[in-house]
MARVOMAR-950792 format. One record per residue: x, y, z of N, C-alpha, C in turn; residue in three letters. Coordinates in steps of 0.05 Angstrom, whole numbers, padded with zeros to 5 digits. Layout:
N
<site <X; Y; Z>; <X; Y; Z>; <X; Y; Z>; 'Ala'>;
...
% end
This chain:
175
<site <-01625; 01610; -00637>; <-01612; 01584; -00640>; <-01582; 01586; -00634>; 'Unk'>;
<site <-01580; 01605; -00649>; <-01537; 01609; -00638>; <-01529; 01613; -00610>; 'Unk'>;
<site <-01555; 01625; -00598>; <-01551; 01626; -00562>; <-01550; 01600; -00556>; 'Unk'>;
<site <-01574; 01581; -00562>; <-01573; 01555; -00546>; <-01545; 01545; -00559>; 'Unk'>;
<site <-01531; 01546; -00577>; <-01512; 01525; -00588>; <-01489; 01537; -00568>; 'Unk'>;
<site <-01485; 01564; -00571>; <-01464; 01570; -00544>; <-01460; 01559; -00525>; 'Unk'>;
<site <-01488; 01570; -00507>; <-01490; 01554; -00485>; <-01487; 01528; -00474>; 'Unk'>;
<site <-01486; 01509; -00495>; <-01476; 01480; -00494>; <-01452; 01476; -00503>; 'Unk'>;
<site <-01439; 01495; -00520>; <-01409; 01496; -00524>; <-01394; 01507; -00502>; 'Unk'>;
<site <-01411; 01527; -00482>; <-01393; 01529; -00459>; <-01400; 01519; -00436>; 'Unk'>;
<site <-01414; 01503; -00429>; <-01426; 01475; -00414>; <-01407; 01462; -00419>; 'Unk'>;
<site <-01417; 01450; -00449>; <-01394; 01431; -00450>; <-01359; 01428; -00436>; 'Unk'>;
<site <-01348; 01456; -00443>; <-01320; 01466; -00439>; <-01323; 01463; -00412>; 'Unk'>;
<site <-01341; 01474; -00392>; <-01349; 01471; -00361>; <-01341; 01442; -00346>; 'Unk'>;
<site <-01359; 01425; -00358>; <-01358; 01396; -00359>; <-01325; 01390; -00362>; 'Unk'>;
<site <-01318; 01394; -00395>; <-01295; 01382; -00401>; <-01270; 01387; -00363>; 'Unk'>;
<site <-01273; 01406; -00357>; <-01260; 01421; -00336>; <-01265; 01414; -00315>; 'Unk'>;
<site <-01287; 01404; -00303>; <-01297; 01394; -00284>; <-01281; 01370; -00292>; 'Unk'>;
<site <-01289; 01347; -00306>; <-01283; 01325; -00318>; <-01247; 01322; -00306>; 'Unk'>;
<site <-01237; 01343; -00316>; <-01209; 01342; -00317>; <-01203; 01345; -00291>; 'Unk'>;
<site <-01223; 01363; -00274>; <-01204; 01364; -00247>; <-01217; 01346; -00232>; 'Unk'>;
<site <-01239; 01338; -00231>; <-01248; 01311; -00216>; <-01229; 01277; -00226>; 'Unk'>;
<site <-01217; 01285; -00253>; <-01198; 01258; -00256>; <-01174; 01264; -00241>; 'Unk'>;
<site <-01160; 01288; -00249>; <-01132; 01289; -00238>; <-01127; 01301; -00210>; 'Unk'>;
<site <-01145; 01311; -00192>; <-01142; 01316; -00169>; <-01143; 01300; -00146>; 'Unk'>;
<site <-01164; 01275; -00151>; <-01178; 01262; -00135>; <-01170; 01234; -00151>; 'Unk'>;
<site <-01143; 01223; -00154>; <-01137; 01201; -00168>; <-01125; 01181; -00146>; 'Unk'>;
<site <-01121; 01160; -00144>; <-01114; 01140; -00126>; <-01098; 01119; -00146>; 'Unk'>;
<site <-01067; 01111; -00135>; <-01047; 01098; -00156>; <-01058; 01070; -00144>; 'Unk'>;
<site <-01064; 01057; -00175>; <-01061; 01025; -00174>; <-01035; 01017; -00178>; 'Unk'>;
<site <-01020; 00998; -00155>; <-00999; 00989; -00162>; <-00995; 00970; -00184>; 'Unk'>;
<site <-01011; 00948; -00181>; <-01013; 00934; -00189>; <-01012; 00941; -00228>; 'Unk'>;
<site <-01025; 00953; -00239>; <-01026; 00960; -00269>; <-01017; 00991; -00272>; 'Unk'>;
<site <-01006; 01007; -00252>; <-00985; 01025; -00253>; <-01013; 01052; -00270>; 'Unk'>;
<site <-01028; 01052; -00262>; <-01051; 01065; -00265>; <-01064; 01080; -00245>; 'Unk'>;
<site <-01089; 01083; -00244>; <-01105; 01110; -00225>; <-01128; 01101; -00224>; 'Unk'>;
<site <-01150; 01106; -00201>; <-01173; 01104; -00201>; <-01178; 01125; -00194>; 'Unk'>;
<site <-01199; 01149; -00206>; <-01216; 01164; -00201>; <-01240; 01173; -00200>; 'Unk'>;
<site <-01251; 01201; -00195>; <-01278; 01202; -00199>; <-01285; 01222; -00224>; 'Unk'>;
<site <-01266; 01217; -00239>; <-01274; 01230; -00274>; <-01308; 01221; -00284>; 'Unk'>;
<site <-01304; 01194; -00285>; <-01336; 01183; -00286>; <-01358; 01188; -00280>; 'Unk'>;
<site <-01354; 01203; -00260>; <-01382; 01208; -00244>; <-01395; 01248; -00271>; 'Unk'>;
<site <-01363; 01261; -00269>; <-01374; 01280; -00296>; <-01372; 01271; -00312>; 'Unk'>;
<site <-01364; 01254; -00332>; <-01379; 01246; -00351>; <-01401; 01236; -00357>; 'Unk'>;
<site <-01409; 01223; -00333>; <-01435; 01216; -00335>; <-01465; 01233; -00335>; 'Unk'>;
<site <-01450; 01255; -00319>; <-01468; 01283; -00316>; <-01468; 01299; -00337>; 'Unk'>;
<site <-01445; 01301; -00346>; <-01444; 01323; -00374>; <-01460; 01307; -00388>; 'Unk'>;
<site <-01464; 01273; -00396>; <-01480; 01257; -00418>; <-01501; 01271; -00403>; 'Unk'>;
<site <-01514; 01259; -00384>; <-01546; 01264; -00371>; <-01553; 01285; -00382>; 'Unk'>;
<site <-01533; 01320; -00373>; <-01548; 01336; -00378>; <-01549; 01351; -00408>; 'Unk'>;
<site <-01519; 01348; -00424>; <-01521; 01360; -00444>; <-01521; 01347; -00466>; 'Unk'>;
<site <-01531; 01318; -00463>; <-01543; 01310; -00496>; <-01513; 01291; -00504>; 'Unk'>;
<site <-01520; 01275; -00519>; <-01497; 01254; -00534>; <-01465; 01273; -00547>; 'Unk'>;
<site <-01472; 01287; -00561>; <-01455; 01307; -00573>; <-01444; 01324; -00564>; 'Unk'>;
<site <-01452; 01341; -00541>; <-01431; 01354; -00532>; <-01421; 01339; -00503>; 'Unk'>;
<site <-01444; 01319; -00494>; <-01425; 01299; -00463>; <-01408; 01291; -00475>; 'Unk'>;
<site <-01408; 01272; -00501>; <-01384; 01247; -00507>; <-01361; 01274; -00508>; 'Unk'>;
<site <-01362; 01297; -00516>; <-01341; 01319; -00525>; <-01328; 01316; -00504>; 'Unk'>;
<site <-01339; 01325; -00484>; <-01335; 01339; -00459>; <-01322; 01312; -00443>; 'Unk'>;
<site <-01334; 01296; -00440>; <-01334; 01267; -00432>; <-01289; 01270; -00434>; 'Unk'>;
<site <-01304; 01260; -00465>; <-01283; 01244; -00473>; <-01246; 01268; -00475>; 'Unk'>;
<site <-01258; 01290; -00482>; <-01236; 01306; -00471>; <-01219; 01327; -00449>; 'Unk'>;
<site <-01238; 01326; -00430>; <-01235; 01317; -00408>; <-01213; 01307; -00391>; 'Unk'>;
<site <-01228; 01270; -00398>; <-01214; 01258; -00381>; <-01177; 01257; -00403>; 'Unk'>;
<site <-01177; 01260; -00426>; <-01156; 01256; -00443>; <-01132; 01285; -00438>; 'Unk'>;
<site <-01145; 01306; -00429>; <-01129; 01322; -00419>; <-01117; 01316; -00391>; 'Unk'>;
<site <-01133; 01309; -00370>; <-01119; 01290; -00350>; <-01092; 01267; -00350>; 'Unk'>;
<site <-01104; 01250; -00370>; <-01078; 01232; -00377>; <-01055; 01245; -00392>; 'Unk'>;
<site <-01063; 01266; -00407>; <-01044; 01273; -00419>; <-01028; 01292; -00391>; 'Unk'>;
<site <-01032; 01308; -00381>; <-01022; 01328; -00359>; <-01017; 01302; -00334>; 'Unk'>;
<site <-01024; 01283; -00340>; <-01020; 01259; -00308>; <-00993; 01252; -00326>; 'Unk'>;
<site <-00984; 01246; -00352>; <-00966; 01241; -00362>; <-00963; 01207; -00366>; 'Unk'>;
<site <-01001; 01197; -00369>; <-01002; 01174; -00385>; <-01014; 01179; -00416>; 'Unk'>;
<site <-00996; 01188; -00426>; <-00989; 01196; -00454>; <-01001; 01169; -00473>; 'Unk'>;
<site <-00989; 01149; -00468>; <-00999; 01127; -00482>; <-01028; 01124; -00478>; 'Unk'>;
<site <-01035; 01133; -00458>; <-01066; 01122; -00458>; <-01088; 01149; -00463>; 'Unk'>;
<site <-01075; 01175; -00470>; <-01093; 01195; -00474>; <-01109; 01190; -00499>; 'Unk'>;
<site <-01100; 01183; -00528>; <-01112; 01181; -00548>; <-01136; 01155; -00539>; 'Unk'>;
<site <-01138; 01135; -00531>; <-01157; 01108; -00520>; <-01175; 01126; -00497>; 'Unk'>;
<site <-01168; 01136; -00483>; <-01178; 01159; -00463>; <-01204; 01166; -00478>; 'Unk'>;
<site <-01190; 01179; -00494>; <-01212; 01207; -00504>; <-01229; 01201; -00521>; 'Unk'>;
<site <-01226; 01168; -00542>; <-01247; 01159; -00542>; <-01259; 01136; -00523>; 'Unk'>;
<site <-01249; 01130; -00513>; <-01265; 01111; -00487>; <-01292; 01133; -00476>; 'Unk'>;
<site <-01279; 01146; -00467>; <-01294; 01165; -00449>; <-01314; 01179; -00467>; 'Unk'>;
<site <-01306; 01185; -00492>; <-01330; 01201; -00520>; <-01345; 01176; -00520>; 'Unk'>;
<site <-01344; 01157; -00526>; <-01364; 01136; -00526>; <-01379; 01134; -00499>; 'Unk'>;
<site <-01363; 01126; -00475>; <-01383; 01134; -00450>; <-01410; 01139; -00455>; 'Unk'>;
<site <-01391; 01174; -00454>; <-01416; 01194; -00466>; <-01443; 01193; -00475>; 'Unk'>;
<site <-01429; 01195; -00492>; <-01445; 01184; -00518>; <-01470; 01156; -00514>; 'Unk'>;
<site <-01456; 01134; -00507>; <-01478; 01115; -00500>; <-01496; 01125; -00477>; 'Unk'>;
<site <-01486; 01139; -00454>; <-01495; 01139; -00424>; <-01522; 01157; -00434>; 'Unk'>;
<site <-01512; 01181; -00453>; <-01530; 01204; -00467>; <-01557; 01187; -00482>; 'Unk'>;
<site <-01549; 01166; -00501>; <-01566; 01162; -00522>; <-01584; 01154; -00500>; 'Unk'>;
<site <-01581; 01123; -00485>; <-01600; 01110; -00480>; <-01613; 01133; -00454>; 'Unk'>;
<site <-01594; 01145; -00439>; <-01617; 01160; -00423>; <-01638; 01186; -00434>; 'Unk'>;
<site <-01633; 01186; -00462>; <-01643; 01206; -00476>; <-01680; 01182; -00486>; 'Unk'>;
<site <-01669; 01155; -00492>; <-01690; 01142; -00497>; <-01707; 01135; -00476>; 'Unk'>;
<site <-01699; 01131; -00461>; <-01712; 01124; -00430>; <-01734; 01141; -00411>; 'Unk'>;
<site <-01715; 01167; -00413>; <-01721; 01184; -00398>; <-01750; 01194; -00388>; 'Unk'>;
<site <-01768; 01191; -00422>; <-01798; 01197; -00422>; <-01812; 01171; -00418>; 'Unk'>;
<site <-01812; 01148; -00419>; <-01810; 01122; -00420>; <-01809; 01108; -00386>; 'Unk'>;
<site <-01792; 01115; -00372>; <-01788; 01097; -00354>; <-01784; 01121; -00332>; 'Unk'>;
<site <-01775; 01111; -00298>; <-01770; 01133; -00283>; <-01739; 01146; -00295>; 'Unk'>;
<site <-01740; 01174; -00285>; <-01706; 01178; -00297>; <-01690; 01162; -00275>; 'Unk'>;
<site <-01691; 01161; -00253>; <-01670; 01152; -00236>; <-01665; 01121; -00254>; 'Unk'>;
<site <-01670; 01107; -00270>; <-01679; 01069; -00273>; <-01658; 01089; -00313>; 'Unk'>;
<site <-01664; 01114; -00322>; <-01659; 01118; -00351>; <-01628; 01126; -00335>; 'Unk'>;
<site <-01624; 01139; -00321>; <-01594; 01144; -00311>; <-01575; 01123; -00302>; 'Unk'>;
<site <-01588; 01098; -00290>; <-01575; 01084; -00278>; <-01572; 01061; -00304>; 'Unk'>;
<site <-01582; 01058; -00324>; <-01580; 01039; -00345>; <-01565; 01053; -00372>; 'Unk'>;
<site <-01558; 01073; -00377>; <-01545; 01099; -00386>; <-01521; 01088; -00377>; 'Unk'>;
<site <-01521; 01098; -00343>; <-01496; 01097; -00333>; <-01486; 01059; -00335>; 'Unk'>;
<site <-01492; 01043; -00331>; <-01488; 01014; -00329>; <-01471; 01011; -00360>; 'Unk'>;
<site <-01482; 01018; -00381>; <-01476; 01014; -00408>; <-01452; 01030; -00409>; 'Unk'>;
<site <-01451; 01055; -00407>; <-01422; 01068; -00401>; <-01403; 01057; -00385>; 'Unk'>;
<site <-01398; 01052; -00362>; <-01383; 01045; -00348>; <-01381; 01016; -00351>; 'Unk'>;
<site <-01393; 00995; -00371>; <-01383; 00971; -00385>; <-01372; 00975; -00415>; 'Unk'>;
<site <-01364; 01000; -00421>; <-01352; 01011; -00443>; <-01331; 01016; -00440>; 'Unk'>;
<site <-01328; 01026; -00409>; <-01295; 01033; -00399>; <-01292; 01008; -00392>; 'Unk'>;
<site <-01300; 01006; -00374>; <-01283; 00968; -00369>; <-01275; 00966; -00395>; 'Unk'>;
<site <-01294; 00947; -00412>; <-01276; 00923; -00436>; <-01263; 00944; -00454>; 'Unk'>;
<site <-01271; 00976; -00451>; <-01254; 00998; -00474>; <-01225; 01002; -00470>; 'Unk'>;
<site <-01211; 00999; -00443>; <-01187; 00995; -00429>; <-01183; 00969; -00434>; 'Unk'>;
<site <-01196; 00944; -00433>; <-01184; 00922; -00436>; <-01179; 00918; -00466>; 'Unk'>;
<site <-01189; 00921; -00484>; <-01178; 00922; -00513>; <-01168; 00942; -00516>; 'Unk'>;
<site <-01159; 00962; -00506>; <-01140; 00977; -00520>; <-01120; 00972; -00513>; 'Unk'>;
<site <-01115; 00970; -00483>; <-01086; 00952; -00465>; <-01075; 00933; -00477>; 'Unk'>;
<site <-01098; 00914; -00482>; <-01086; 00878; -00496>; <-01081; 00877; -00525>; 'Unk'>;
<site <-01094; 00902; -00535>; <-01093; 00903; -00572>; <-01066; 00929; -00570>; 'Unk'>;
<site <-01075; 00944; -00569>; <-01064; 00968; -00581>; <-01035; 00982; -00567>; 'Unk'>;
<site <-01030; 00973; -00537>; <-01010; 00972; -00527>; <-00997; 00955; -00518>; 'Unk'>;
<site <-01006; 00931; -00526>; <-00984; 00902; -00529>; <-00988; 00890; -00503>; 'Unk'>;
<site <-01011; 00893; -00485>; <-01006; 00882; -00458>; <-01013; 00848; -00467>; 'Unk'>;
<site <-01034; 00834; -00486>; <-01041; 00821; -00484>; <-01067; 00816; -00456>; 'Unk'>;
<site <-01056; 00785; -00460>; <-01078; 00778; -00430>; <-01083; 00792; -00406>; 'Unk'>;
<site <-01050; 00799; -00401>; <-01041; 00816; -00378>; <-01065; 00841; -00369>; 'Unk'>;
<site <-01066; 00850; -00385>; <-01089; 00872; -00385>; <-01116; 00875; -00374>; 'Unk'>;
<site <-01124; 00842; -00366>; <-01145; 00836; -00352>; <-01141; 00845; -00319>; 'Unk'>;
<site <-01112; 00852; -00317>; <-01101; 00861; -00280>; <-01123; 00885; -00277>; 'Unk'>;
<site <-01127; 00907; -00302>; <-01133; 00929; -00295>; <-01165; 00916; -00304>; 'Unk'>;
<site <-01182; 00900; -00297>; <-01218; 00901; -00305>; <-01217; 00906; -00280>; 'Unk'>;
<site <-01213; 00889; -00244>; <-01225; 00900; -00224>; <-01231; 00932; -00215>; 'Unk'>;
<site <-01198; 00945; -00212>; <-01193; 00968; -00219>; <-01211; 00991; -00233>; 'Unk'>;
<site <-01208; 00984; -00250>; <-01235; 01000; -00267>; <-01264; 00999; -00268>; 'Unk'>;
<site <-01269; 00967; -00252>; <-01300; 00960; -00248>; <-01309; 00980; -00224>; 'Unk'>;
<site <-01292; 00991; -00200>; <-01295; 00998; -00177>; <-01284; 01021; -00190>; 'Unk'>;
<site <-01281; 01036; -00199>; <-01277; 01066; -00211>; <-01301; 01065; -00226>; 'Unk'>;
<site <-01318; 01043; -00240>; <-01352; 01048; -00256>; <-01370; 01050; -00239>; 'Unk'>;
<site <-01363; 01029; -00214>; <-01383; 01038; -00198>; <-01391; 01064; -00178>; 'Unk'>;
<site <-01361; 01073; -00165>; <-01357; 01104; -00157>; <-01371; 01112; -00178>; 'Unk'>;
<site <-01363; 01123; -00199>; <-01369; 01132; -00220>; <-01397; 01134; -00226>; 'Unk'>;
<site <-01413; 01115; -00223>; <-01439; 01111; -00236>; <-01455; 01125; -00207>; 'Unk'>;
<site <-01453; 01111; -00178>; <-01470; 01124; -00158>; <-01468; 01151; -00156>; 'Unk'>;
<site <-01438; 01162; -00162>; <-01436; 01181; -00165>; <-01448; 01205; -00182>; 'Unk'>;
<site <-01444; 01197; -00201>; <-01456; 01197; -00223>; <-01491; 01211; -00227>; 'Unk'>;
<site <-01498; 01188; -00213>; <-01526; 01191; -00202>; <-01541; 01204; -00191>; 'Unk'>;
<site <-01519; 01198; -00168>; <-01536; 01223; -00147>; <-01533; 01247; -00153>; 'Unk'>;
<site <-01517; 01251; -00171>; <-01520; 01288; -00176>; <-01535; 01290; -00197>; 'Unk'>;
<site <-01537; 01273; -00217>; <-01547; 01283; -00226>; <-01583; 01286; -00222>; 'Unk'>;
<site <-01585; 01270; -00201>; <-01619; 01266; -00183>; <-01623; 01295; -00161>; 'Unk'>;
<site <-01594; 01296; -00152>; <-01603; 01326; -00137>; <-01595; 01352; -00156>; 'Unk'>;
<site <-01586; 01343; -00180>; <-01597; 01374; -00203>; <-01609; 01380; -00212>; 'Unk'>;
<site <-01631; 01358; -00217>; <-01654; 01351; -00235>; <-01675; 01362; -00224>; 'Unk'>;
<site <-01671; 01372; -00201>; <-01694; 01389; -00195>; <-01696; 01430; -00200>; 'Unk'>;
<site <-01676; 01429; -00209>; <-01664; 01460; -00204>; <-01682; 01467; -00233>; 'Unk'>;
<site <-01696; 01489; -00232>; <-01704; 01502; -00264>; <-01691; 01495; -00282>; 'Unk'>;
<site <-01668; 01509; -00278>; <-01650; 01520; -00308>; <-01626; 01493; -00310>; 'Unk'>;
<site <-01631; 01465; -00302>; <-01614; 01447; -00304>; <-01641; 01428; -00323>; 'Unk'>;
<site <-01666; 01425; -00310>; <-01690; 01416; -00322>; <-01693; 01430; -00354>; 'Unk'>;
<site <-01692; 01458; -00347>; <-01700; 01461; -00375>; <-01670; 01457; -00400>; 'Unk'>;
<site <-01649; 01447; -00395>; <-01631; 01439; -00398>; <-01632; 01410; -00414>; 'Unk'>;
<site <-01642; 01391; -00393>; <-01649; 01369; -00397>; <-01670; 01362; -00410>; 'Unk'>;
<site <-01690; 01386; -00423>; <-01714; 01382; -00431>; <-01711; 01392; -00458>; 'Unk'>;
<site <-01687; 01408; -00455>; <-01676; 01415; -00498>; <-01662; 01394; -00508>; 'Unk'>;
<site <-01655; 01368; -00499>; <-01640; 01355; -00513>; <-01663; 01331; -00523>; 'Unk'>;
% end
């Protein structure tokens, strides 16, 4: 049992790292809301798929919060790191319910749909509540709708061409 818990504690850390260099390497500046679009999303959505609610939202969510913090959007790392732990977390639960139930590609892509409408409106209330943008804050929903959707195909397709590999299956088959 202490092997398997490792092994998902250093998955996880894998993920978180992936996570972090797929946000901050591969970022694109929105002028308009003085922000970034990247493809962070697409590993979080993979770390949820493959390693379960609890250690994806981990990984997920800190991750992308080490990014903003090292991109030096400071204000937005703490909203980050739970935006993205929730992601997780949701993208994980329902494709964890689905999975035996329905095709996986239909449990990944409804996983992923629910996550990436968590970042949308999770950025828009934290912008309009918690950093004083108000209404204003609605600039950044397109922005981030087209970073869910990268995100989600992305998302997808890997995790459809992993899903065949042994030791990623039997991965997906302990959670």
């Amino acid at each position: 049992m202490q092997h398997v818990k490792l092994q998902k504690l250093v998955l996880a850390a894998l993920f978180a790292a992936l996570t972090y260099v797929a946000t901050n390497i591969i970022h694109i500046p929105t002028p308009v809301t003085n922000g970034y679009v990247n493809l962070g999303d697409c590993m979080v959505l993979l770390g949820a798929f493959l390693l379960g609610p609890v250690y994806g939202a981990a990984a997920g969510g800190i991750g992308s919060m080490l990014a903003d913090a090292l991109l030096l959007y400071m204000s937005y790392a703490p909203g980050t790191l739970i935006i993205k732990g929730l992601m997780g977390l949701a993208a994980a639960l329902i494709f964890k319910a689905l999975k035996d139930k329905a095709n996986p590609i239909v449990a990944t892509i409804v996983g992923g749909i629910a996550a990436e409408c968590i970042m949308v409106f999770g950025y828009f209330a934290y912008e309009s509540t918690l950093l004083g943008y108000g209404i204003a804050a609605a600039a950044s929903i397109p922005s981030n709708a087209f970073q869910g959707v990268i995100g989600l195909v992305l998302g997808v397709a890997l995790y459809q061409a992993l899903a065949h590999i042994p030791a990623v299956k039997r991965s997906i088959q302990a959670f």
